[in-house]
ZAPA-334151 format. One record per residue (C-alpha): x, y, z; residue in three letters. Coordinates in steps of 0.1 Angstrom, whole numbers, padded with zeros to 4 digits, always signed. Each point is the difference from the previous one (the first is absolute). Example, Ala and Ser with C-alpha at 12.3 -4.5 7.8 and 13.67 -1.06 7.14 Angstrom:
% residues 2
+0123-0045+0078ALA
+0014+0034-0007SER
//
This chain:
% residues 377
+2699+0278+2453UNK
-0019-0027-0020UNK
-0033+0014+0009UNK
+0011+0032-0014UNK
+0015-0012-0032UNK
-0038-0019-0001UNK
-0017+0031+0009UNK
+0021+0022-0031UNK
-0005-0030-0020UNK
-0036-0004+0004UNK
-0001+0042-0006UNK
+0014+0003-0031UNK
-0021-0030-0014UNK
-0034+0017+0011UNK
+0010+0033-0018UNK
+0008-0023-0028UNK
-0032-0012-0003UNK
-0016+0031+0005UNK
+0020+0021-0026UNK
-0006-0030-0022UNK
-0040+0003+0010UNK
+0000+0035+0000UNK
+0014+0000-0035UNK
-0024-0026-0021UNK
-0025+0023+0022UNK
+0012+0035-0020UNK
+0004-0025-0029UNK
-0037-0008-0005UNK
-0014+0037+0013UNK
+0022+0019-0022UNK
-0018+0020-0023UNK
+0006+0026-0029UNK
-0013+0033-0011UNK
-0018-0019-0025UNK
-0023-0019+0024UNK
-0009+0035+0015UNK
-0009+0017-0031UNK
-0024+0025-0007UNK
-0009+0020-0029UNK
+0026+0031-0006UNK
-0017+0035+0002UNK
+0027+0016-0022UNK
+0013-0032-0019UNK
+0033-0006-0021UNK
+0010-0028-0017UNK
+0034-0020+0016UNK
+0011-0034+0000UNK
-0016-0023+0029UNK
+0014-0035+0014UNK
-0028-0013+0024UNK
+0021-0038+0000UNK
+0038-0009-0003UNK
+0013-0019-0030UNK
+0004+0006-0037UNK
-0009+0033-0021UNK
-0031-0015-0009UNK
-0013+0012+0033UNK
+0008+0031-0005UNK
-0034+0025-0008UNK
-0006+0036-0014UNK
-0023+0015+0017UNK
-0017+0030+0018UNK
+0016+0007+0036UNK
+0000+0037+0022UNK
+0018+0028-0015UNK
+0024+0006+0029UNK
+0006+0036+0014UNK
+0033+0011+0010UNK
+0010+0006+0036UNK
+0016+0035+0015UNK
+0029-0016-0014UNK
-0003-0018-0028UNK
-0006+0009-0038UNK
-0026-0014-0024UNK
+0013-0012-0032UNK
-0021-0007-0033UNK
+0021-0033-0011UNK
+0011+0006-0038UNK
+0025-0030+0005UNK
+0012-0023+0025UNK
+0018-0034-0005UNK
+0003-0038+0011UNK
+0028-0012+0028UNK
+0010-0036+0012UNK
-0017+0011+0033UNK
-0036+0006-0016UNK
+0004-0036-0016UNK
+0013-0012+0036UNK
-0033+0017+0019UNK
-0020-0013-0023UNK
+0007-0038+0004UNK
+0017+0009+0036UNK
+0016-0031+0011UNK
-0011-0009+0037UNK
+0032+0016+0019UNK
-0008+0030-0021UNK
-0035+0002+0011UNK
+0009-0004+0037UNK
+0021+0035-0006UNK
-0028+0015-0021UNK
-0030-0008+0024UNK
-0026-0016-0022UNK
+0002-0043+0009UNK
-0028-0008-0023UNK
-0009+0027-0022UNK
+0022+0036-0008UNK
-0003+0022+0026UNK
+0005+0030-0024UNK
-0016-0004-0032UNK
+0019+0021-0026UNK
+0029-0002-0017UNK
+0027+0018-0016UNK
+0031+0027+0018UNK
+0014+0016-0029UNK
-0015+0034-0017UNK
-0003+0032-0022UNK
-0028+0022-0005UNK
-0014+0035+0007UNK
-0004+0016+0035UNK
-0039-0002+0003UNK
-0002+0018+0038UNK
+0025+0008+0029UNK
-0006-0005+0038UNK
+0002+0031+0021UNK
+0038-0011+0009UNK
+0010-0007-0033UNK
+0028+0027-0008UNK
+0023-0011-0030UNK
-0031-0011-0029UNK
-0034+0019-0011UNK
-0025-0018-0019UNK
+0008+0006-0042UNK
+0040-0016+0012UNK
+0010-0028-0015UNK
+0015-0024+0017UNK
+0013-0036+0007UNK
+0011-0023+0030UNK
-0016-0025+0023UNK
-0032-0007+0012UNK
-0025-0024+0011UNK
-0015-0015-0018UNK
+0002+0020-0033UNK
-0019-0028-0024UNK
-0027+0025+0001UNK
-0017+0026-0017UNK
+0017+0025+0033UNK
+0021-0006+0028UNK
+0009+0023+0029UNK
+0039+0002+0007UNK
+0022+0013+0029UNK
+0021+0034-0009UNK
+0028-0018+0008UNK
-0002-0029-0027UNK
-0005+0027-0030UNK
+0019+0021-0020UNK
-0008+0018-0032UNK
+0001-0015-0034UNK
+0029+0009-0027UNK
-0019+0016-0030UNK
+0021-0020-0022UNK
-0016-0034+0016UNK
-0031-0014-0008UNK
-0025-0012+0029UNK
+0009-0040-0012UNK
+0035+0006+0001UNK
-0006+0019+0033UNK
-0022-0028+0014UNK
+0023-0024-0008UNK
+0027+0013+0025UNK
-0012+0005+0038UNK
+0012-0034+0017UNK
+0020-0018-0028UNK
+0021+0031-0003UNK
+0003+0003+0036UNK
+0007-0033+0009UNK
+0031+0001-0028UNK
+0014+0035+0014UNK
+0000-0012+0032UNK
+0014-0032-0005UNK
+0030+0014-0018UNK
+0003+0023+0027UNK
+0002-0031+0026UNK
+0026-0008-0019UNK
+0022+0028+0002UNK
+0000+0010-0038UNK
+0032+0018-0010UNK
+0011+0019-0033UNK
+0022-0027-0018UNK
-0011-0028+0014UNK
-0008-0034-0019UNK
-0038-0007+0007UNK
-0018-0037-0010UNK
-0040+0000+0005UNK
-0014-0034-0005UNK
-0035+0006-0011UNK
+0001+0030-0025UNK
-0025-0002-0018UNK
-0032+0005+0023UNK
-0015+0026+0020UNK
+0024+0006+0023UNK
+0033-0012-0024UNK
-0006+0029-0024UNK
-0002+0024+0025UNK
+0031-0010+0014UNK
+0020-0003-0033UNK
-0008+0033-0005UNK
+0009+0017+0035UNK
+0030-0021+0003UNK
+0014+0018-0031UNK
-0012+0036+0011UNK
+0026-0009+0030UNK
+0030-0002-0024UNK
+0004-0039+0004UNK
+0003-0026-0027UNK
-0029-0020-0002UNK
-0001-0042-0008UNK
-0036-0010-0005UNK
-0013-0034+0006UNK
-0033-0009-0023UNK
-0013-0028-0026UNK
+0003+0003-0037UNK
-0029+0019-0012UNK
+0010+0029+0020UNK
+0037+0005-0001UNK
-0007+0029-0027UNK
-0025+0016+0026UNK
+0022-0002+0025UNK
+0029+0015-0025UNK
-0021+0025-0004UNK
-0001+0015+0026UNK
+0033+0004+0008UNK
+0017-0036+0014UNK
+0034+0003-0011UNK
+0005-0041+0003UNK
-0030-0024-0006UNK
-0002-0033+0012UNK
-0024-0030-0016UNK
-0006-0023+0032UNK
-0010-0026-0029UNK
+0034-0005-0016UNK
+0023+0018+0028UNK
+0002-0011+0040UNK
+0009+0040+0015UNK
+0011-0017+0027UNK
+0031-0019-0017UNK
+0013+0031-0016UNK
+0029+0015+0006UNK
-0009+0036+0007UNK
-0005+0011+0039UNK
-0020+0026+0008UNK
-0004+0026+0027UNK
-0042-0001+0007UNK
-0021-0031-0009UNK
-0034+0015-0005UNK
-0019-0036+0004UNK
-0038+0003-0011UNK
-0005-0038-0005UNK
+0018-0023+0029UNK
+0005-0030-0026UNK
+0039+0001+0013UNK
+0014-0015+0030UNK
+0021+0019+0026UNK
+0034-0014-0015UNK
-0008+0005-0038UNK
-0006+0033+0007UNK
+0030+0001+0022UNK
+0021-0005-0024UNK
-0008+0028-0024UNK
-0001+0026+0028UNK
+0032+0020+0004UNK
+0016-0004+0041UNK
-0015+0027+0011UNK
-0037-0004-0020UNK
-0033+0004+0006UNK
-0027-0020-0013UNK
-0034+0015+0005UNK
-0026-0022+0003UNK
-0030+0014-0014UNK
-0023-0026-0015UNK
-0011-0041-0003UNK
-0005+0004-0037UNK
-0034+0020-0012UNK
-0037-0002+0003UNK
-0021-0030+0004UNK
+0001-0033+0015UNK
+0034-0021-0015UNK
+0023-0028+0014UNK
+0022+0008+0026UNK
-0016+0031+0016UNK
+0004-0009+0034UNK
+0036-0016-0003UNK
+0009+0034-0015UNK
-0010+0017+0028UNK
+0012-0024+0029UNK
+0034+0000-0025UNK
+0001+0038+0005UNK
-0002+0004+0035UNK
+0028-0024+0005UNK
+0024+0017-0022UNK
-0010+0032+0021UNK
+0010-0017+0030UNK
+0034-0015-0013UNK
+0009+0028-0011UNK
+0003+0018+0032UNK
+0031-0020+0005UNK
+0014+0013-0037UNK
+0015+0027-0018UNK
-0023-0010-0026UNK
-0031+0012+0011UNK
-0040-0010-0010UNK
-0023+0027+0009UNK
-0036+0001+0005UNK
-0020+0027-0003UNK
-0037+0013+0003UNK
-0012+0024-0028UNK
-0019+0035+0019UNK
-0020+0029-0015UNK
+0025+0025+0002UNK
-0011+0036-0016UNK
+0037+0011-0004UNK
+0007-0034-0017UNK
-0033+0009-0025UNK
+0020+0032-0007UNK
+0031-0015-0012UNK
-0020-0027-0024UNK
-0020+0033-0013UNK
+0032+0014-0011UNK
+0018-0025-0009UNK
-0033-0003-0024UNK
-0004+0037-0009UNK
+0037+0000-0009UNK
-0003-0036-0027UNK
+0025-0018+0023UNK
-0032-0027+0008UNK
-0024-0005-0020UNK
-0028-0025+0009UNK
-0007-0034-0018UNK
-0030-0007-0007UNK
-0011-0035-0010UNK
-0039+0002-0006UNK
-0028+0020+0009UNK
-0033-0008+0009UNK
-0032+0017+0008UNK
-0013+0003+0038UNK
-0027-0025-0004UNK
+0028-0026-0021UNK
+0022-0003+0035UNK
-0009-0035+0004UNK
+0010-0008-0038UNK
+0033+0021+0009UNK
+0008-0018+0035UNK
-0003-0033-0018UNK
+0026+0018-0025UNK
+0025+0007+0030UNK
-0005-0031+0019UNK
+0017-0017-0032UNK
+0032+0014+0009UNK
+0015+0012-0036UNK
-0014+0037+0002UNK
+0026+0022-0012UNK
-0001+0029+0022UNK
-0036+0015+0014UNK
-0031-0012-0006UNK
-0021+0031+0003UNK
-0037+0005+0008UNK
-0016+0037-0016UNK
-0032+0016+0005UNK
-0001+0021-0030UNK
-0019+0034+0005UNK
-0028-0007-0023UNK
-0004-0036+0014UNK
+0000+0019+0034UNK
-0028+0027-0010UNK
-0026-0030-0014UNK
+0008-0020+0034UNK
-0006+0027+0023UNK
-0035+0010-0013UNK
//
């Protein structure tokens, strides 16, 4: 029996040390589209990150047109926008790069999942767009002059929404219908959502309401009148009021910043509540990241043992989902905020912007039409 236990011992640490070799291996081999680059034969401009850290590494420049599959649709990009996971790619912690692929260097070298613009061409597949549509969704990676898209992660553009507002919406707005939907969002309901003011906050603010519930907001000074704005019935100042020591319980915690401990938020959560968790607190590197995270998962996990309940949940392109923000759009029940704007070749001036942390709402990258035309030729 001992030599076995030796034998299973002496196993494991071999693969050990071989998954350790093997990895600093792929560490020092990995390699990025930038070290294999050649000179486009149809060129566009995009955004390029050859290195991980800060925007200043970030580069305009020429890269291949791409061409849509049997399935997929070419966009011209007219708007996309900025998300915490572009600022997260960009620096990519090391557990984030062991998920992505690239050790050393980015693996894929462009940036950017949220977009509007004009159907350029179709694949032979392609049944629901023809090129002239305008439209807006996902895709990857849409800092660029064009992007190809799946079918599926598309739908048409409300005429009464402009291509930044549209741009603005793909996986912020997702990520707050879903998340209220984790939640179990009823008419009449009291709903709190810590983190209002951002991306993903207004978005949620916004649905929340089209639900029929009564919406508490969470945000700093400067932006209580935003956040009023737009339709929170209650707003709280974190500066000069804890939410956590009120006396108000509501029904659905929709939680975009984690800065809250399992028992403060406890304690404002009705018996049977929900609180979704849906955030560590905005774009960027800040104190407390991992904490948040590691503070999340174990409220998920005590919780399985409660009435009370904290959910997780995983934001996907859903086209049906895309339907209901386009209508909820087209019909002035959302209506995106829109912080700043910046040019395609300023996205490094506007990621420094959103790795601050105080954007309200979207930061929005546009490639204007004539700007377009005079970098195409």
């Amino acid at each position: 029996m001992k030599r076995i236990l030796k034998w299973i011992a002496a196993t494991i640490l071999l693969a050990l040390i071989l998954s350790i070799f093997a990895g600093f291996i792929a560490y020092w081999r990995s390699t990025s589209e930038c070290d294999r680059k050649t000179v486009p034969s149809n060129p566009m401009k995009a955004i390029v990150q050859c290195e991980y850290g800060s925007p200043d590494l970030l580069k305009f420049e020429d890269v291949e047109k791409p061409v849509p599959n049997d399935n997929q649709v070419l966009i011209k990009v007219r708007a996309a926008s900025l998300n915490f996971i572009d600022a997260g790619l960009m620096r990519s912690p090391f557990l984030l790069r062991l998920m992505t692929g690239g050790l050393r260097k980015p693996k894929k070298t462009e940036l950017g999942s949220d977009v509007a613009g004009q159907v350029e061409a179709i694949g032979k597949n392609v049944t629901q767009f023809k090129p002239g549509d305008e439209v807006f969704g996902l895709a990857r990676p849409s800092l660029a002059e064009y992007v190809c898209a799946r079918e599926r992660a598309l739908v048409i553009k409300p005429a009464n929404v402009t291509f930044e507002q549209a741009g603005s919406v793909g996986l912020a707005g997702l990520t707050a219908l879903q998340g209220l939907r984790t939640g179990k969002i009823q008419p009449g309901q009291r709903v709190l959502i810590n983190g209002a003011s951002g991306g993903v906050g207004t978005f949620a603010v916004q649905i929340a309401k089209s639900f029929g519930t009564e919406v508490t907001a969470v945000c700093s000074t400067s932006k209580v009148d935003l956040v009023r704005s737009i339709g929170a019935d209650h707003v709280i100042d974190y500066t000069k009021e804890d939410f956590t020591k009120s006396e108000q319980r509501y029904d659905v915690i929709y939680d975009n910043v984690g800065n809250r401990s399992r028992a403060e938020r406890s304690r404002i959560l009705t018996p049977n509540g929900i609180c979704v968790l849906a955030g560590i607190g905005g774009a960027g590197p800040h104190e407390g990241q991992l904490s948040r995270i590691g503070g999340g998962y174990k409220a998920f996990l005590a919780s399985r043992f409660s009435r009370q309940k904290f959910q997780m949940y995983r934001t996907t392109t859903k086209q049906e989902d895309l339907a209901v923000l386009r209508d909820l759009m087209a019909t002035g029940k959302v209506t995106p905020v829109i912080d700043r704007t910046y040019k395609l070749s300023e996205t490094a001036e506007a990621m420094r912007y959103l790795e601050q942390g105080h954007a309200r709402g979207k930061v929005v990258i546009t490639v204007e039409q004539d700007e377009q035309a005079s970098l195409s030729r």
